[in-house]
C-alpha positions in Angstrom: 1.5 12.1 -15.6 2.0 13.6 -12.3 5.1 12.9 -10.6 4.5 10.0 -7.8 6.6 10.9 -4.4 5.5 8.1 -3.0 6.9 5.8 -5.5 10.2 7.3 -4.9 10.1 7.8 -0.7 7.6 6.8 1.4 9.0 8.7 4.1 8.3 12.1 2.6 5.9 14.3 4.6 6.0 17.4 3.0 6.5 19.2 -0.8 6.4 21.6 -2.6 4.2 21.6 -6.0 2.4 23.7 -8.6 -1.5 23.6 -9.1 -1.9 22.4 -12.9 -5.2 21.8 -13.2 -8.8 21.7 -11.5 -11.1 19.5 -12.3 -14.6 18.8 -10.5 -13.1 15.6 -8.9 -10.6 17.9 -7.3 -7.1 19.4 -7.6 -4.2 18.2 -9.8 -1.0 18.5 -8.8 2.6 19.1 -10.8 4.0 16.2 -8.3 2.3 14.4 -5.2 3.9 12.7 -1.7 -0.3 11.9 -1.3 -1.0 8.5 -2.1 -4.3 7.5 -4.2 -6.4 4.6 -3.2 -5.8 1.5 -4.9 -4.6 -2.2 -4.7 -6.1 -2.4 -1.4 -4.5 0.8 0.3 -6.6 3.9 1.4 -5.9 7.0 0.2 -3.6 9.7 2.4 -5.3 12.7 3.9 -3.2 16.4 4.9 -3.3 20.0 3.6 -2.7 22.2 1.1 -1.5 25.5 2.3 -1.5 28.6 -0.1 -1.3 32.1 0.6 -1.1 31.5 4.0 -4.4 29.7 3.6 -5.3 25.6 4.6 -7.5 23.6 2.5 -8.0 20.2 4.0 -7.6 16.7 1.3 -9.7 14.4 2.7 -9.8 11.7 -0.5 -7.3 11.2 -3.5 -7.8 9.2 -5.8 -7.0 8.3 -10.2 -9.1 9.7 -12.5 -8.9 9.8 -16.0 -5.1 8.9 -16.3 -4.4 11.7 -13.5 -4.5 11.9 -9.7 -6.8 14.3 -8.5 -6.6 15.8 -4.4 -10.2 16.9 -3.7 -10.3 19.6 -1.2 -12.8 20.7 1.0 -12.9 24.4 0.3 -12.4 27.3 -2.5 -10.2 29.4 -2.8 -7.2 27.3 -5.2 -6.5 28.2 -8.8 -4.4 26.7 -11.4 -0.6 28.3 -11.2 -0.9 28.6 -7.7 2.2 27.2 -5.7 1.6 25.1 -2.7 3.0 23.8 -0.1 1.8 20.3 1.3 1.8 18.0 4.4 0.8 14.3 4.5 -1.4 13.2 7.9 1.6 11.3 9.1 0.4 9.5 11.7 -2.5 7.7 9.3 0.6 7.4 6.5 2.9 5.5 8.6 0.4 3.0 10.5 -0.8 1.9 6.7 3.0 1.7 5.7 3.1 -0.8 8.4 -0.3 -2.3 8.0 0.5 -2.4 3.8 4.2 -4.4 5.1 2.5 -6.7 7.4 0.4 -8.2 4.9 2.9 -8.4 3.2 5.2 -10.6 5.7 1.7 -12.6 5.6 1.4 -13.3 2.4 5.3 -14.4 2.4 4.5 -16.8 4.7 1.2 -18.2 3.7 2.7 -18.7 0.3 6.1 -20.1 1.5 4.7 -22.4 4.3 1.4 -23.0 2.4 2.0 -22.5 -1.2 -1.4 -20.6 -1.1 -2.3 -17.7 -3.6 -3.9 -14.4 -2.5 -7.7 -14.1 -3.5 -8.5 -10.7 -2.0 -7.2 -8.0 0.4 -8.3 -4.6 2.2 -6.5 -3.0 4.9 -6.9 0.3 7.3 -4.8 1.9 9.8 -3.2 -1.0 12.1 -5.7 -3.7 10.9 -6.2 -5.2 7.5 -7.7 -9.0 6.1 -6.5 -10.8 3.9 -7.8 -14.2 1.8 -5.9 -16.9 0.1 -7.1 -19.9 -1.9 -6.5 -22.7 0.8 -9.2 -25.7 0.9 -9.1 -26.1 4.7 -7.0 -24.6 7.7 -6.1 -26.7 10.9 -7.3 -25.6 14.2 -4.1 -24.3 14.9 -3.2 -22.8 11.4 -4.1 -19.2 12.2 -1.9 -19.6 15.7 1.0 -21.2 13.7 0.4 -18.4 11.1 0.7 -15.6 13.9 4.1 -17.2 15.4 5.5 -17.3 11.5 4.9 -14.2 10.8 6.4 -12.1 13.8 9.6 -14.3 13.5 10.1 -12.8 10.5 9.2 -9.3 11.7 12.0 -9.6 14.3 14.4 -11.0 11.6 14.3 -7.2 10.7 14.0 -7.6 6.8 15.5 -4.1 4.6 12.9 -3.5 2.3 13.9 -2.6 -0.9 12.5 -1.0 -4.0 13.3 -1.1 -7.7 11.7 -0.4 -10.8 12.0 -3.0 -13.5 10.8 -3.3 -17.4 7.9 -5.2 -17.2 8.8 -7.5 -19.7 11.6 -8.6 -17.4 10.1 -8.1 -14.3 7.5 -10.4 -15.1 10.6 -13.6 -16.0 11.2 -13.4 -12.0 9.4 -16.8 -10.4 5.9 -16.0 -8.5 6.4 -12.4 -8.7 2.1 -12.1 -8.8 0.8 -13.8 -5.6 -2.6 -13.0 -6.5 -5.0 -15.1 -8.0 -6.1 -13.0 -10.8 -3.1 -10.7 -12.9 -4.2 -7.3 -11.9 -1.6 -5.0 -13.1 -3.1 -2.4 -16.0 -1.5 -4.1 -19.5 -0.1 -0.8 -19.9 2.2 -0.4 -17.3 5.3 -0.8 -19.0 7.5 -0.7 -15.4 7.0 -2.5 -12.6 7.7 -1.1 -9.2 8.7 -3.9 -6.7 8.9 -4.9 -3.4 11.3 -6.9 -2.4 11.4 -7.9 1.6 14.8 -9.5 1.5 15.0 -13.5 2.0 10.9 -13.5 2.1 8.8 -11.6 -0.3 9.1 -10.4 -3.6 5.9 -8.8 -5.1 4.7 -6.4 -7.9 3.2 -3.3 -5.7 2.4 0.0 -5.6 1.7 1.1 -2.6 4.0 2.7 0.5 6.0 0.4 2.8 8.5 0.9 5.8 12.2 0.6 5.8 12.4 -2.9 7.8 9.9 -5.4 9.1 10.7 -4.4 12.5 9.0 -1.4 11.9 5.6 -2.7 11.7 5.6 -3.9 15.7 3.7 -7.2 16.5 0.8 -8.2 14.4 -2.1 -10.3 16.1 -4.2 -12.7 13.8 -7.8 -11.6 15.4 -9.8 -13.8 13.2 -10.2 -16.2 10.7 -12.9 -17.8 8.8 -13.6 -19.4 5.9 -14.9 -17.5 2.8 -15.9 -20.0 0.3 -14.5 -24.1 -0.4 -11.3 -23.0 -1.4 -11.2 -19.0 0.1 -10.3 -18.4 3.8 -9.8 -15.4 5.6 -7.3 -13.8 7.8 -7.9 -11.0 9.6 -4.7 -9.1 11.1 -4.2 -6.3 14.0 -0.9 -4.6 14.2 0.1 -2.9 18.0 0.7 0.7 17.6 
């Protein structure tokens, strides 16, 4: 399996790797700081510079038990060494978009004891739905105030990898409504916002909750009897 950067630091904007394979999806990589999509988070976009040469990545994504960087011209062969940058500026506004939810989902489930049913996010703006029956008039106001109270508490965020076996005895560690981590994942990565939210997840965060800035609740609306929908906006 290729070795996953971003598991290790989400902070890394450039590395170093070999080209071991090409496939028709696109290029795989010895080791990648790009993040595929999945659970939610969009894929990272950047270069790959060889020879002197650019080749833009402009999707990455799993395929067939690999990660594959698909690249927008020729020119790439397996052995070659590269050199690669992550679009920073799109990695770190999801970091603190992927964070913000979840502070939100700490405090919906906290406050409200509500499971997640759903989630898709973007750079600075994301939504987010929970099994709830009703919400008050004020709920998504009260929600807002919550939430960037605990973004000022300026939570570390940590990150361990546990045997899932274990991992899985911790209390409420799967917010979502439906178990949707592959059966053979044998660790699990987590997330741990200190004091507030601990969650399986794969995707990248920031350091602190401070770093996300102040998140806005720009809409909510209800989904279904017992799905509603927040929709979230984070200040750049």
């Amino acid at each position: 399996m290729v070795k996953q950067l971003y598991h290790i630091d989400s902070y890394i904007k450039e590395f170093d790797a070999v080209i071991e394979n090409i496939l028709p999806e696109g290029v795989v990589l010895d080791q990648t700081a790009f993040y595929p999509s999945g659970g939610g988070q969009p894929c990272d976009y950047g270069l790959l510079i060889s020879d002197g040469n650019e080749y833009k990545v402009d999707k990455v994504q799993y395929f067939e038990g690999t990660i594959v960087h698909k690249v927008l011209s020729d020119g790439l062969k397996i052995g070659d060494r590269i050199n690669a940058t992550i679009d920073w500026d799109r990695r770190y506004k999801l970091m603190r978009t992927h964070t913000a939810l979840h502070i939100l989902c700490g405090v919906v489930w906290r406050d409200f004891g509500a499971l997640v049913t759903g989630g898709n996010m973007e750079p600075l703006k994301a939504r987010m739905d929970f099994e709830l029956e009703s919400m008050s008039v004020d709920f998504a106001e009260k929600v807002e105030e919550k939430i960037n109270e605990e973004v000022l508490k300026d939570h570390k965020i940590d990150i361990n990898m546990l045997p899932r076996e274990e991992a899985l005895k911790i209390p409420d560690l799967i917010r979502t409504k439906i178990d949707l981590l592959p059966k053979h994942i044998s660790e699990l990565r987590i997330v741990d916002i200190t004091s507030l939210d601990l969650q399986a997840d794969g995707g990248t965060h920031v350091y602190s909750t401070k770093e996300v800035g102040h998140i806005t609740v720009v809409g909510h609306e209800s989904k279904g009897k017992i799905n509603k929908r927040l929709r979230i906006q984070i200040e750049d």
